[in-house]
KENU-217514 format. One record per residue (C-alpha): residue in three letters; x, y, z. Coordinates in steps of 0.1 Angstrom, whole numbers, padded with zeros to 4 digits, always signed. Each point is the difference from the previous one (the first is absolute). Layout:
// KENU-217514
AlaXYZ
...
//
This chain:
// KENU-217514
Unk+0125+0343+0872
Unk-0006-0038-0005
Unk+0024-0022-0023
Unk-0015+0002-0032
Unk+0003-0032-0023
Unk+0029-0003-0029
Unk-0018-0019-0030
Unk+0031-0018-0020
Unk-0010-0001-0036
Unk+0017-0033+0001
Unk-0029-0014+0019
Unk-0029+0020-0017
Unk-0023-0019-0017
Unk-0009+0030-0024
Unk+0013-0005-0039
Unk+0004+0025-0022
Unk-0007+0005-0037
Unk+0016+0018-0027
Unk-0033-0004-0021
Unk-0037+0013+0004
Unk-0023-0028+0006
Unk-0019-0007-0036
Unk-0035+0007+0015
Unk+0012+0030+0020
Unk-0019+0034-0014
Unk+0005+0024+0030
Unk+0031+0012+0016
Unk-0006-0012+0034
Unk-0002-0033-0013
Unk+0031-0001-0021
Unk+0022+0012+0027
Unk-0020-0020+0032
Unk+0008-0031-0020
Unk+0038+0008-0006
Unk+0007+0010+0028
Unk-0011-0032+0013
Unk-0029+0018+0023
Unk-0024-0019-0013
Unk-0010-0034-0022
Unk-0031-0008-0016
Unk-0022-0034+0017
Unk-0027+0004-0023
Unk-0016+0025-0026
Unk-0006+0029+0027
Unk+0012-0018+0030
Unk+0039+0007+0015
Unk+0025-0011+0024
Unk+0020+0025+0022
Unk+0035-0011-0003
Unk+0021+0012+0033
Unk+0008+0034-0016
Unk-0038+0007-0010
Unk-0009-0010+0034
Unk+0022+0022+0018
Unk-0015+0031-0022
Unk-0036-0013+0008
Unk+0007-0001+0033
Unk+0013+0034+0003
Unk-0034+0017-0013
Unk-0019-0024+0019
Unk+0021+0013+0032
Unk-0012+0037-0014
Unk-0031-0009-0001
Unk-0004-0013+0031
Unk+0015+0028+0019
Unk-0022+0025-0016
Unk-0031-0019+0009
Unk+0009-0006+0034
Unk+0004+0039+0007
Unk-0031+0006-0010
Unk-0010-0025+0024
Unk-0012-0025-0019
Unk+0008-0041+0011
Unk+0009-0030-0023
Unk-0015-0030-0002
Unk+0000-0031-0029
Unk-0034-0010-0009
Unk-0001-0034-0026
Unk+0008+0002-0039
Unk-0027-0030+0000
Unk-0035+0013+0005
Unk-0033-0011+0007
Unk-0023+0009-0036
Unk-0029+0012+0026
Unk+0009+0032+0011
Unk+0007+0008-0035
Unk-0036-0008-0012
Unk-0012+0022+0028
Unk+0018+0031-0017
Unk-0005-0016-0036
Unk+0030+0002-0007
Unk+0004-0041-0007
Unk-0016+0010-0038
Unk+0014+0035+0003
Unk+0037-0006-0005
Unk-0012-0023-0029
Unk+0032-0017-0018
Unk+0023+0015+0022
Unk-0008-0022+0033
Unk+0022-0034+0007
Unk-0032-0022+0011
Unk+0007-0035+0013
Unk-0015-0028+0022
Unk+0011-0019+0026
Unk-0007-0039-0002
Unk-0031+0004+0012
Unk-0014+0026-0026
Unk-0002+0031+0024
Unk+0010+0031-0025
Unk+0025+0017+0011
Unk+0024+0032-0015
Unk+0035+0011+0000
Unk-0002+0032+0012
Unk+0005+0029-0021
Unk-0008+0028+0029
Unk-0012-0004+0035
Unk-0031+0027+0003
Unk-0023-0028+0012
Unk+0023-0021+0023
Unk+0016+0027+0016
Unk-0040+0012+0005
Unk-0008-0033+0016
Unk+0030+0002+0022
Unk-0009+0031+0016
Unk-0033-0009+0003
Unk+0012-0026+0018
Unk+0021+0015+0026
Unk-0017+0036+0004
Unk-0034+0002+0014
Unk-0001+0036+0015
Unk+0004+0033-0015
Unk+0030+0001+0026
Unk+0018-0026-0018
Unk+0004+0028-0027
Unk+0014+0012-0020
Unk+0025-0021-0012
Unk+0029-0008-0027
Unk+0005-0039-0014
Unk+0027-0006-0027
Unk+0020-0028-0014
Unk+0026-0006-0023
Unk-0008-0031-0021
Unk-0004-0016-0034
Unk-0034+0007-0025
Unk-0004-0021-0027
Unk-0021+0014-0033
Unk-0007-0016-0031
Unk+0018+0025-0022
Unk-0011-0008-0039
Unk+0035+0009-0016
Unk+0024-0003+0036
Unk+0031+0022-0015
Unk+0025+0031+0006
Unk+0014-0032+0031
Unk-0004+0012+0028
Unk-0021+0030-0010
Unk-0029-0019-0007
Unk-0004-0033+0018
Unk-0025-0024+0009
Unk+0014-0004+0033
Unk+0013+0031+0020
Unk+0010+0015+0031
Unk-0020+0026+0013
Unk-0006+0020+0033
Unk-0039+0007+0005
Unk-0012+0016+0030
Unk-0036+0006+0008
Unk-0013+0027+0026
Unk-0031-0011+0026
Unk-0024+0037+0009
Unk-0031+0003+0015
Unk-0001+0031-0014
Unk+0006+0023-0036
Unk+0022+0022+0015
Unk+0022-0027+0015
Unk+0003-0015-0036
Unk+0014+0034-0014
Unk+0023-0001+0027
Unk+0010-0034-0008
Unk+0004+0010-0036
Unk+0017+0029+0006
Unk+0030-0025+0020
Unk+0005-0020-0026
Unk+0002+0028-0023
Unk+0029+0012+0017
Unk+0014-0032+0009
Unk+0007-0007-0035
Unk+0014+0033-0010
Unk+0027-0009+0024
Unk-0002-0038-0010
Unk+0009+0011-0038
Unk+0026+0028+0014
Unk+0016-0022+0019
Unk-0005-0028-0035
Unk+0020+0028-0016
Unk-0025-0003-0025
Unk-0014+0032-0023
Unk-0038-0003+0005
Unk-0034+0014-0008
Unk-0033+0006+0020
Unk-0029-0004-0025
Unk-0037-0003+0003
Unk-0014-0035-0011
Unk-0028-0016+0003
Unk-0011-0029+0020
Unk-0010-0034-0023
Unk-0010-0029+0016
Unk+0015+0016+0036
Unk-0030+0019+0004
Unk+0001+0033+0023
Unk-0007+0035-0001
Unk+0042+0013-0003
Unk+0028-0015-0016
Unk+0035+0012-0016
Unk+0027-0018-0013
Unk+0037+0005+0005
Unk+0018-0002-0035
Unk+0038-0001-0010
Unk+0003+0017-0033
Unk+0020-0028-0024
Unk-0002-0008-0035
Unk-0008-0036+0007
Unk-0031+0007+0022
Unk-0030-0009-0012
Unk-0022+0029+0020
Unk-0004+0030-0020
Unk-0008+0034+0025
Unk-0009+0031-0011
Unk+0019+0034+0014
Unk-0010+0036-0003
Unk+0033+0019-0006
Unk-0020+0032+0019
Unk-0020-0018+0026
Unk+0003-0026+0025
Unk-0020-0016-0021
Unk+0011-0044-0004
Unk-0020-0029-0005
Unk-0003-0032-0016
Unk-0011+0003-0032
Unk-0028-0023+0011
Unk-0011+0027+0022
Unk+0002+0029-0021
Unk-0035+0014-0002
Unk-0017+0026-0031
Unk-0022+0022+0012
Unk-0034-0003-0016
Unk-0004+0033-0016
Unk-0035+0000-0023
Unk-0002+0029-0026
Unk-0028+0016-0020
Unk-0009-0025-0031
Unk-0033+0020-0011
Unk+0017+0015-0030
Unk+0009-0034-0014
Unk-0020-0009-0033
Unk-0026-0029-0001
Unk+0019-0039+0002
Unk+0007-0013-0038
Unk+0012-0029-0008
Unk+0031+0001-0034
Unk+0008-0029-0016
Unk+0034-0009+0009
Unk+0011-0040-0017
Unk+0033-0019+0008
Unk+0007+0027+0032
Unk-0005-0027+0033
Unk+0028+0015+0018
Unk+0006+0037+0012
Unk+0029+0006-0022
Unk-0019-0007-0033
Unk-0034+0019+0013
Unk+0026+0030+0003
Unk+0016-0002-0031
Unk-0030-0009-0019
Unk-0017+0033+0016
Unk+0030+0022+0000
Unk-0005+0004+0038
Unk+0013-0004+0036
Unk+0002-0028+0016
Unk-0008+0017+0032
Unk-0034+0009-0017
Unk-0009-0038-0003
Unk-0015-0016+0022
Unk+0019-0038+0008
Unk-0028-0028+0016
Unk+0022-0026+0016
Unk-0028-0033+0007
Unk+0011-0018+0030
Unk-0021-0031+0021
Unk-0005+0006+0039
Unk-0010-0036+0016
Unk-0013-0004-0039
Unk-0021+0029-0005
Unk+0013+0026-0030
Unk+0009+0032+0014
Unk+0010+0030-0025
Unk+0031+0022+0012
Unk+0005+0033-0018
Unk+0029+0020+0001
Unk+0013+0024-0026
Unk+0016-0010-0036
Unk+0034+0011+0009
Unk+0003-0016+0033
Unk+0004-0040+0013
Unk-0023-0015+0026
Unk+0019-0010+0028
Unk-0015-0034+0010
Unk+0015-0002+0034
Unk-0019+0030+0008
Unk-0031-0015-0014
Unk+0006-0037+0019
Unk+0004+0027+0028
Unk-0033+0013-0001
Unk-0019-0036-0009
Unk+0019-0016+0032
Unk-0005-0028+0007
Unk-0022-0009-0032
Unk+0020-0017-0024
Unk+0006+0025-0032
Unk+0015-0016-0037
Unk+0001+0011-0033
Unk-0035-0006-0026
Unk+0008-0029-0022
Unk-0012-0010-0036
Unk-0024-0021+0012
Unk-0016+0029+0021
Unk-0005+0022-0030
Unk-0013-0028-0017
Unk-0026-0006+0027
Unk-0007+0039+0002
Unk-0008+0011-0035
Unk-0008+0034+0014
Unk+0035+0006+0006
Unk+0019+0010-0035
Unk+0039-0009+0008
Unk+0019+0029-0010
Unk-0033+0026+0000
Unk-0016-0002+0033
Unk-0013+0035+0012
Unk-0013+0009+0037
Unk-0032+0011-0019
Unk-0027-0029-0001
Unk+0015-0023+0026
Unk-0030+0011+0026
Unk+0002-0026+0027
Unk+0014-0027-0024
Unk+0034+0010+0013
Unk+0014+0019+0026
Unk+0016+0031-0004
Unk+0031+0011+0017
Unk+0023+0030-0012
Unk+0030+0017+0010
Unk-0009+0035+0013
Unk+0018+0018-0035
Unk-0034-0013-0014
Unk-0020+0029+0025
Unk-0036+0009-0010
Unk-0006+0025-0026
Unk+0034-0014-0022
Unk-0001-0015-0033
Unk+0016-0025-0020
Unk+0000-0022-0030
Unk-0008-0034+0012
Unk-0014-0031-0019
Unk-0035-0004-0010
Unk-0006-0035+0008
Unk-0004-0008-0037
Unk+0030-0012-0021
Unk+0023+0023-0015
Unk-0020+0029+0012
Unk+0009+0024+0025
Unk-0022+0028+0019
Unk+0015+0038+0004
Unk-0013+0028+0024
Unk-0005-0028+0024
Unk-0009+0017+0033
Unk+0005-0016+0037
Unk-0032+0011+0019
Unk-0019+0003-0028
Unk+0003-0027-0029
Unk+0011-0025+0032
Unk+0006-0006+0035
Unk+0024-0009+0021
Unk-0006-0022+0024
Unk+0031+0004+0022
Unk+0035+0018-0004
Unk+0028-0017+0010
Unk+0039+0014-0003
Unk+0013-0027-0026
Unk+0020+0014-0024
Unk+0041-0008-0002
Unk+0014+0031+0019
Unk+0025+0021-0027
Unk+0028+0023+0005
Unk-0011+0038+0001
Unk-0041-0011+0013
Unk-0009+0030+0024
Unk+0011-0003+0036
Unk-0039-0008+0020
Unk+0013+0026+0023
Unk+0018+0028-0019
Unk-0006-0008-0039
Unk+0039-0001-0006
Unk+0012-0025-0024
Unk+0011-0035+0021
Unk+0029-0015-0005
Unk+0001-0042+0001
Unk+0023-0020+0015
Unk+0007-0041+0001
Unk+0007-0007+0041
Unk-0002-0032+0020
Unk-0025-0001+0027
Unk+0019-0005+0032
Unk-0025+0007+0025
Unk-0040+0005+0002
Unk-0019+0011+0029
Unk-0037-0001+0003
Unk-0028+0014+0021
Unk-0023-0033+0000
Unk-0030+0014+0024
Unk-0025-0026+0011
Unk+0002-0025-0033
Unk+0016-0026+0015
Unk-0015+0005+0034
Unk-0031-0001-0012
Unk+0007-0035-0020
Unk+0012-0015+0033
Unk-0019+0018+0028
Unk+0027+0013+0016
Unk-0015+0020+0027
Unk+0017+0009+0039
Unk-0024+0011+0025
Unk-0003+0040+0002
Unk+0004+0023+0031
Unk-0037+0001+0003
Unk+0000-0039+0003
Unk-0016-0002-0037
Unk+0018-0020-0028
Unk+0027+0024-0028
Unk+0009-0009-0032
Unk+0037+0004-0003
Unk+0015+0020-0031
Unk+0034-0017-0016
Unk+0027+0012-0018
Unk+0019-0024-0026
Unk+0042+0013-0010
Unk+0024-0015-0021
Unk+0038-0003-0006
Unk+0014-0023-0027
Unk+0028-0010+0019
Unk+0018-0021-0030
Unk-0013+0025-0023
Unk+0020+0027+0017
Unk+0030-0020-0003
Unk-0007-0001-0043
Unk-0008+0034+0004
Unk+0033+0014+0017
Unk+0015-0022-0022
Unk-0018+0021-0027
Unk+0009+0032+0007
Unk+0033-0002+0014
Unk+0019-0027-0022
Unk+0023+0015-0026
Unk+0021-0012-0033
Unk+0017-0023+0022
Unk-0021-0016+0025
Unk-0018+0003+0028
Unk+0004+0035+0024
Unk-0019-0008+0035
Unk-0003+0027+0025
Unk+0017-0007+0032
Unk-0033-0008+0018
Unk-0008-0027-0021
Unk+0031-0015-0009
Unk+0013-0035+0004
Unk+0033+0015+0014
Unk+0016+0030+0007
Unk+0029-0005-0016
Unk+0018-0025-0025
Unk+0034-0008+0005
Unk+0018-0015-0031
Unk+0031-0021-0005
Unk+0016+0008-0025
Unk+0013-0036-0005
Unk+0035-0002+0014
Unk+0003-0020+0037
Unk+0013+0038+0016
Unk-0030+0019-0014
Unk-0021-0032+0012
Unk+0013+0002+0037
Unk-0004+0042+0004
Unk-0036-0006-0014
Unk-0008-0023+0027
Unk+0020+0019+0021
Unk-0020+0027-0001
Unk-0030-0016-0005
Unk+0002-0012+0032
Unk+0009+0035+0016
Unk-0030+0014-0017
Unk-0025-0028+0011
Unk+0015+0008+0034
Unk-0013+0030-0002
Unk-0031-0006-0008
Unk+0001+0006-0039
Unk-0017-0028-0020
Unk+0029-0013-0026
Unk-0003-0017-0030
Unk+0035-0013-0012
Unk+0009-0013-0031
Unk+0024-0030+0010
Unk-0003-0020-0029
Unk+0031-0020-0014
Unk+0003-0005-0037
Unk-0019+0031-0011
Unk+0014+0029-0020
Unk+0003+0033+0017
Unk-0019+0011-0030
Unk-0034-0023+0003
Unk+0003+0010+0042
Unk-0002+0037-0011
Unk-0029-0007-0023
Unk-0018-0020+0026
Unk+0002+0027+0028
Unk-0018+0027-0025
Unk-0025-0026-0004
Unk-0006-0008+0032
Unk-0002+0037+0009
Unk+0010+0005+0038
Unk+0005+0037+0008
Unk+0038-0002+0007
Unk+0028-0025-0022
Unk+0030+0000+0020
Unk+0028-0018-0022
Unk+0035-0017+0010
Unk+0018+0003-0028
Unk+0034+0012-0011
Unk+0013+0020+0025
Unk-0012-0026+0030
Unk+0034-0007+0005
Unk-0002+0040+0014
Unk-0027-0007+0016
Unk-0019+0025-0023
Unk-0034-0008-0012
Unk-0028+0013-0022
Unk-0033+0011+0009
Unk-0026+0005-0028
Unk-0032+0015+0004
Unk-0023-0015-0016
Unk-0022+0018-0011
Unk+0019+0032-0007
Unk+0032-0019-0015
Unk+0019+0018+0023
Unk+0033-0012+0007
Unk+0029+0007+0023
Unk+0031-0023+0018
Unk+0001+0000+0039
Unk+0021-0020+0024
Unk-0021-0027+0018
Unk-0003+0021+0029
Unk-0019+0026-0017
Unk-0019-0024-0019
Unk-0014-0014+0032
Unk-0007+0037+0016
Unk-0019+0008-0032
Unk-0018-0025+0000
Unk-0008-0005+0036
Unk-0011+0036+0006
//
């Protein structure tokens, strides 16, 4: 086994803090920060200090391995990108807000790029002209840069990032399963090897496109993905993907529409007080504008729209909320009492599917401080599409089984996609077929959050003192500490060295002038696997090795230290 290196502490550029940093709001960033892994640049941007770059490397050096056995090969394509190839796809006005556009000094438009679909496209288009070129695996490890609105959680949710994206190359559909079905695996063993707890969920595509796509999610309070889980079923997806069966029911029993007076009651929760009734027997019409035009979104009285899902379904229109001034240009439309009812072809009409045909509900009348009851979809109005956009709540029945899910919060680690022809088509990426005719290649788009694996680890393993890495990912495999005196210093670098010898990665604390106490504290927070102390008894040549995440303790001579450690 190779010499492994001994990093003194003495020489570390890595300073610790006793104190959160005042913005922090997430674990992972608290203890990144202290533990001098990480320092903020700018709001959302960070530096890798030589301890956070040692842990970065380590899954990148995961990664990399996985995707090589499947046979995949690495390449670097540019950060800095041409704007054309992302007009081709549309995805220049797509990504909106969230796209870093700049010019050179000449005025040509260019992007930093915040994932490589169409380059990575244009590259094999480039170098593969023949169905026996294929199939093939590309994949990088490199920075993307996104816009992020409110950058925060550090490293959790940046607007620059490190990220492993891969893209498979088919002539064929079944060759694109296969493909999937790789990377599916791959990253099982990726996120085994991560030692990270993960989830498999269903999810839906967004501005990716494609026909397939599920994300990889570790559960942890501070994620900001919610996923659904069926406690009897294999049931898990995104919320954003949960779907509701459209189940109409038999509304021929309900009286004749009649409109009730109803003042002062704009909202839901007066209109149910006022009428001493559910308010899952209201009906709630949230306005919205789609590229301007007022679209109507119904959705049950007891439940929230979820406007993700509805930007979702409008993608890549641009959707906002109705203003004052629309209402005041649209007297038609009574704030507080608008009712499906009436709106003909004034206003589109989408619904979640809880508002089936045949079901009624009290809605507004589109009069002030009036309301309409026995209000019947199907019959007293129509809708014109339905769309899943409700909030997802605990105990809504499992799609597959009707059992009560269960939500969690989870950070998205990983997403895998089954693109198809979208970008192809965009780009003309065709090879020449065995019967000499032209074949549009099928693509496959996956996803690793490289950083965003570190913050998740971090996440999941950290503890009341620190940081907890697995031994994959760790900056070391063992700290050495100094207690303080010049003995204790000498057998820690002592053995250090035997340990590097042998191929162990060391970090040693050899610092002078700091109390055995703040050298303790500092190795919890740093969180290497194994603490290996020189303290009293050094003069025995006894030391004390600490597991670190158990708190295990126990005093062996340095010859057993070194066997323990080196087996």
């Amino acid at each position: 086994m190779a010499n492994a290196q001994v990093q003194r502490m003495s020489q570390l550029m890595a300073k610790t803090l006793r104190d959160d940093p005042a913005d922090a709001e997430v674990l992972s960033h608290k203890l990144l920060v202290r533990a001098g892994y990480v320092r903020r640049t700018a709001a959302g941007i960070w530096s890798w200090l030589p301890l956070g770059k040692k842990v970065l490397a380590n899954v990148e050096r995961v990664v990399r391995e996985e995707m090589d056995a499947i046979g995949a090969q690495e390449v670097l394509l540019p950060a800095l990108l041409p704007r054309e190839p992302y007009d081709a796809t549309g995805r220049w006005d797509e990504y909106g807000q969230e796209l870093f556009r700049l010019q050179d000094r000449k005025g040509g438009d260019y992007l930093l790029g915040p994932t490589h679909e169409e380059i990575f496209t244009l590259l094999v288009k480039d170098q593969c002209t023949s169905y026996k070129d294929l199939p093939v695996i590309l994949y990088q490890i490199q920075s993307k840069f996104r816009d992020e609105a409110r950058p925060r959680a550090g490293i959790l949710r940046g607007r620059e990032f490190l990220m492993k994206d891969s893209y498979s190359f088919d002539t064929a559909d079944e060759g694109l399963a296969e493909a999937y079905a790789l990377h599916r695996e791959a990253y099982r063993r990726i996120f085994a090897r991560l030692g990270l707890d993960y989830r498999i969920v269903a999810a839906t595509a967004g501005a990716m496109g494609g026909s397939k796509s599920e994300e990889f999610l570790a559960p942890a309070e501070a994620g900001e993905d919610t996923f659904a889980d069926c406690p009897n079923c294999d049931f898990a997806a995104n919320t954003e993907a949960v779907k509701h069966a459209l189940q109409p029911v038999d509304g021929s029993a309900v009286p004749a529409l009649e409109e009730i007076p109803t003042p002062d009651t704009p909202t839901i929760e007066t209109l149910a007080a006022s009428l001493g009734v559910r308010a899952a027997d209201t009906l709630k019409n949230l306005l919205v504008k789609v590229d301007g035009e007022i679209v109507a979104v119904g959705v049950p009285g007891d439940r929230e729209v979820d406007l993700g899902k509805v930007e979702e379904h409008f993608a890549p229109a641009a959707v906002e909320m109705v203003t004052e001034a629309d209402f005041a240009g649209r007297p038609d439309l009574v704030r507080g009492y608008v009712g499906p009812q009436g709106l003909g072809e004034k206003v589109k009409y989408i619904a979640d599917p809880r508002v089936a045909p045949g079901t009624a509900w009290i809605t507004g009348a589109n009069k002030a401080d009036t309301h309409a009851r026995n209000v019947v979809a199907g019959r007293d109005f129509e809708v014109d599409e339905y769309v899943d956009v409700v909030v997802v709540q605990e105990g809504d029945p499992c799609p597959e089984c009707g059992t009560g899910l269960k939500l969690d919060r989870a950070i998205e680690i990983g997403h895998i996609f089954q693109l198809g022809r979208k970008y192809a088509d965009a780009l003309k990426l065709d090879v020449l077929g065995q019967n000499g005719k032209p074949v549009r290649v099928t693509m496959g788009s996956y996803g690793i959050g490289v950083s965003r694996a570190v913050a998740a680890l971090a996440e999941q393993t950290a503890d009341e003192q620190g940081l907890c890495w697995p031994k994959e990912i760790a900056p070391a495999d063992v700290h050495v500490v100094a207690a303080g005196k010049a003995l204790q210093t000498e057998l820690a670098l002592d053995v250090a060295g035997k340990l590097a010898a042998a191929g162990v990665r060391v970090l040693v604390d050899d610092r002078a002038g700091v109390s055995p106490g703040v050298k303790f504290t500092d190795a919890e927070l740093i969180g290497v696997p194994q603490i290996l102390v020189a303290g009293r008894r050094s003069a025995e040549g006894v030391l004390e090795l600490k597991d670190r995440r158990t708190g295990e303790r126990e005093e062996v001579s340095v010859e057993d230290a070194i066997a323990r450690l080196t087996a």
